[in-house]
N, C-alpha and C positions, 0 to 999 in steps of 0.2 A: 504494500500500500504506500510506501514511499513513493516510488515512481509516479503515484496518480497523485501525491501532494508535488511534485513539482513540475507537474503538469497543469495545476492548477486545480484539480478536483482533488475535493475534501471528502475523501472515502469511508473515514471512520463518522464522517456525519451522515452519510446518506441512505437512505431509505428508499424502499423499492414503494407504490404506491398503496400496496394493503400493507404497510409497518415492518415487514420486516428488514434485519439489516446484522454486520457480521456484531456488532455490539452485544443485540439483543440472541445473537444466536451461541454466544460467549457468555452470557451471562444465563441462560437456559441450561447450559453443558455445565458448569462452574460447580453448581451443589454434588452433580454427579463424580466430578475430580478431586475434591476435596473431603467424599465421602459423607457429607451431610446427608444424602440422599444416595440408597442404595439402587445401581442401574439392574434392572429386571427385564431388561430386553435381551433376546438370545445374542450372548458374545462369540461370534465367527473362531476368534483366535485370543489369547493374551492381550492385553493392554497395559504397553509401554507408557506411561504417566510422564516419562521425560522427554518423551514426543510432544508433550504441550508445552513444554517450557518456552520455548520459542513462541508460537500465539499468543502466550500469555504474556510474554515480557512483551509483542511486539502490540499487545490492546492497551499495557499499560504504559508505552511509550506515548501512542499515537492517541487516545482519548485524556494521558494524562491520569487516570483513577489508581490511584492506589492499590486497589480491592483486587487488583491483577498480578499485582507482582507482590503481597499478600498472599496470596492464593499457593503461589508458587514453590512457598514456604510451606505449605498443607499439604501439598500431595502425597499421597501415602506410597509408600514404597521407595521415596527417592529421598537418597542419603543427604547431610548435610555437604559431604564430599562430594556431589555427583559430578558429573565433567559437563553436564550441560546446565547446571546452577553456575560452575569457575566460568562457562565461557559467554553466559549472560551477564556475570556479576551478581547475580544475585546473593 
């Protein structure tokens, strides 16, 4: 979503005509990654939780929220060591 900020569109604000947008679809998935909310939909394979560090840190860049890189810190499974918390910074 960088590339469409210096293109001039503001992508972390936009919204498709019936509301949705990748914010609110970040924040729908959110309780499920943090385990607040257990997922009960059939899981295909394993889920890599450090697979999200990257969206998360890249919602908490681009809307500025906190609550994302927060978040990040919650994920279950993934060490305080992990190599993709060193290569965000988190």
């Amino acid at each position: 979503m960088l590339f469409a900020a210096q293109c001039g569109f503001e992508a972390w604000a936009f919204q498709t005509e019936d509301g949705r947008s990748a914010v609110k679809s970040m924040d729908w998935f959110l309780p499920y990654l943090t385990g607040e909310k257990v997922w009960e939909r059939k899981q295909i394979k394993p889920f890599d939780e450090s697979s999200m560090v990257g969206p998360l840190a890249a919602c908490a860049h681009g809307t500025g929220n906190p609550k994302y890189r927060e978040a990040i810190m919650r994920l279950p499974g993934l060490a305080p060591d992990d190599r993709m918390r060193l290569l965000y910074g988190i």
